[in-house]
C-alpha positions in Angstrom: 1.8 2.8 -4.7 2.8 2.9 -8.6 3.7 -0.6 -9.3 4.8 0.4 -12.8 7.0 3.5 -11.5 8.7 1.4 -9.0 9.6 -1.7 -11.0 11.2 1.1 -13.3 12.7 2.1 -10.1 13.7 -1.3 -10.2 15.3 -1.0 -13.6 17.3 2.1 -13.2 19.7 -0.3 -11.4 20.3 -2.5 -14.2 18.2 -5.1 -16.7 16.4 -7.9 -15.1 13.7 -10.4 -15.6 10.3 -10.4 -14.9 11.1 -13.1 -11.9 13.8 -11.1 -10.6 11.4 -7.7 -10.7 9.1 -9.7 -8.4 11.8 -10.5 -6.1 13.0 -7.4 -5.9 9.8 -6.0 -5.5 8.9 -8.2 -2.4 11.9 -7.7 -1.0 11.7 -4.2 -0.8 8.0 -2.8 -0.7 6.2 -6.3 -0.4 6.1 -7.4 2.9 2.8 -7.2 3.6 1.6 -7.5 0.0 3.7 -9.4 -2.4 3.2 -8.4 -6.1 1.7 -11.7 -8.1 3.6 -13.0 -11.3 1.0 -12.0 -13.7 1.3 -8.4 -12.4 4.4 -7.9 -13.1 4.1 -9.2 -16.4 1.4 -7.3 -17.6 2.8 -4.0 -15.9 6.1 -5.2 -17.8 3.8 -5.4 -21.0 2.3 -1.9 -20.7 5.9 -0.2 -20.1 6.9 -2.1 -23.0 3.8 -0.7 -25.1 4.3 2.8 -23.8 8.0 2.8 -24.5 9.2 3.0 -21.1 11.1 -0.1 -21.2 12.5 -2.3 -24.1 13.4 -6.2 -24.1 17.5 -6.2 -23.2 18.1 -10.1 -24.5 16.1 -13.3 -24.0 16.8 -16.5 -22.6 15.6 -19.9 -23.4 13.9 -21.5 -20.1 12.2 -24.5 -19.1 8.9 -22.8 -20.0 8.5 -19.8 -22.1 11.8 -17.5 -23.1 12.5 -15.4 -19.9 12.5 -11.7 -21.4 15.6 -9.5 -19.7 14.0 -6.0 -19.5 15.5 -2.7 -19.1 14.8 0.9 -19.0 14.7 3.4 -21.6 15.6 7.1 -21.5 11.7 7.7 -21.6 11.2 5.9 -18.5 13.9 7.6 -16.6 12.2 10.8 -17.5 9.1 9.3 -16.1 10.4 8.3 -13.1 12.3 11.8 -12.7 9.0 13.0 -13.2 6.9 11.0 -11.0 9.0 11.3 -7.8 9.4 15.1 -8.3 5.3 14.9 -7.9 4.1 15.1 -4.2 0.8 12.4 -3.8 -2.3 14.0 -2.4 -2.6 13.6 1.5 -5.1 10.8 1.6 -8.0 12.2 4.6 -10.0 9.5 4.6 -13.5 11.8 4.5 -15.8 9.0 4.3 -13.8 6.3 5.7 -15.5 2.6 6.1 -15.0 3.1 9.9 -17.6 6.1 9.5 -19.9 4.8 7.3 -19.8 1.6 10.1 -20.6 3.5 13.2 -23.1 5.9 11.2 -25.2 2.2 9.5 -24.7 1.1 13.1 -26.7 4.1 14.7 -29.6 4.3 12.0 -30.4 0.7 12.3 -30.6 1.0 16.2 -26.9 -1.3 16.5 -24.4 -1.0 19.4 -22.1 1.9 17.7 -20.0 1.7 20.9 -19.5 -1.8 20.7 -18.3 -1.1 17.2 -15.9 1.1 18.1 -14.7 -0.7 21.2 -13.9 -3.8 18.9 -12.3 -1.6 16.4 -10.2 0.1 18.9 -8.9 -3.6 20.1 -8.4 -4.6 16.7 -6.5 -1.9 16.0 -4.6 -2.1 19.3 -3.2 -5.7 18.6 -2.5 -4.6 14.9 0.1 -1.9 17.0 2.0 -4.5 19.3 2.2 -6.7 15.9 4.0 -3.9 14.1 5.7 -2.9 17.3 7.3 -6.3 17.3 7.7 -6.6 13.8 10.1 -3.2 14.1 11.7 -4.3 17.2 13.0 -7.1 14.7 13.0 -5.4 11.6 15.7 -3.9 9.3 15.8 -0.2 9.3 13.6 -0.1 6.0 10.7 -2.3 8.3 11.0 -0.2 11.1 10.5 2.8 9.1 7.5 1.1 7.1 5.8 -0.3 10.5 6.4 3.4 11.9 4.5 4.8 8.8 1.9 2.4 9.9 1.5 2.9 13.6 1.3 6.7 13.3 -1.9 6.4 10.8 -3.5 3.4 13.8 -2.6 6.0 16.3 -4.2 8.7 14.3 -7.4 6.4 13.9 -7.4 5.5 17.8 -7.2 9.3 18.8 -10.4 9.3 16.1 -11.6 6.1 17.8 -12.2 7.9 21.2 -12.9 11.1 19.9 -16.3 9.4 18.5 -16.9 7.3 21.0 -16.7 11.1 23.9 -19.4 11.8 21.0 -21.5 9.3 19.9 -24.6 10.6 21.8 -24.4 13.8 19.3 -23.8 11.8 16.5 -26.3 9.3 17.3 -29.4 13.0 17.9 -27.7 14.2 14.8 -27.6 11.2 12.6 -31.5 10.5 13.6 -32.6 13.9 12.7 
C-alpha cells in the first residue's frame, strides 16, 4: 500500500492534521497495521517537499505547533494518476514457504512436518478472520475476504506440495 497516496486520499476530503491523518488512516486501512506517528509525519514532510501538499494554517499546541495540511492541485493529479494505475499481481515465485520446505529437504528436515504446521497455522489464521468478518463492518468483511482467498490459495499450494514432496525432495537432491 502507498501510504503517501492514501493519506492524500485522505486529504481530498478536506485539511487535517498530522494526528487526525493517523486516525483516519487506522480507521480505515489499519486494522491490522496501524501507521506510527513519525510516519505520517515524515510522509507529510516528503508531500510537502514534492509539492503535493501545502501547510493550510497552524495551531499552537501543548507541544510543538500542530501543522493543518491540505492537498494541492499536484497531488490530486497524483492521486488521479496513481489509482488509474493497476499494481502488478504479486505471484509470490520464491515465497519464504518455498524456500522453507526446499532448506528443510536439503538439510535432511521433516518437510512434511513443515507444511503440516503451516497448514494449521494458516487454518486458525482462517476461523480468526472468519470471525473477525462475521463481526465486522462491511469494509472488514471485504478486507478479511481479500485475506482468506490468498490463505486458501496457499492451502490449495499447501497440499499440492505436500501430494509432491517425494518429487521435490529426488529433484531438489539431484
Amino acid at each position: 500500500m502507498s501510504i503517501g497516496h492514501t493519506l492524500l486520499g485522505l486529504l481530498e476530503t478536506g485539511p487535517r492534521h498530522g494526528y487526525d491523518l493517523k486516525r483516519a488512516f487506522d480507521d480505515k486501512f489499519g486494522h491490522d497495521k496501524p501507521l506510527h506517528y513519525g510516519q505520517v509525519y515524515s510522509t507529510m514532510s516528503r508531500l510537502l517537499k514534492n509539492g503535493l501538499v501545502e501547510v493550510d494554517g497552524v495551531e499552537p499546541g501543548d507541544g510543538p505547533e500542530r501543522k493543518r495540511y491540505a492537498i494541492t492541485d499536484a497531488g490530486i493529479t497524483d492521486v488521479d494518476q496513481w489509482l488509474s494505475r493497476p499494481e502488478a499481481p504479486e505471484p509470490y515465485l520464491q515465497s519464504v514457504l518455498y524456500t522453507k520446505v526446499v532448506v528443510a529437504l536439503l538439510t535432511g528436515r521433516g518437510a512434511a512436518e513443515l507444511l503440516d504446521t503451516q497448514r494449521s497455522e494458516h487454518l486458525r489464521l482462517m476461523r480468526t478472520l472468519t470471525d473477525r468478518k462475521r463481526h465486522g463492518d462491511f469494509a472488514d468483511q471485504l478486507i478479511c475476504d481479500h485475506a482468506l482467498f490468498h490463505l486458501e490459495a496457499d492451502l490449495r499450494w499447501l497440499e499440492l506440495t505436500t501430494a509432491k514432496l517425494d518429487r521435490l525432495a529426488r529433484e531438489v537432491g539431484a
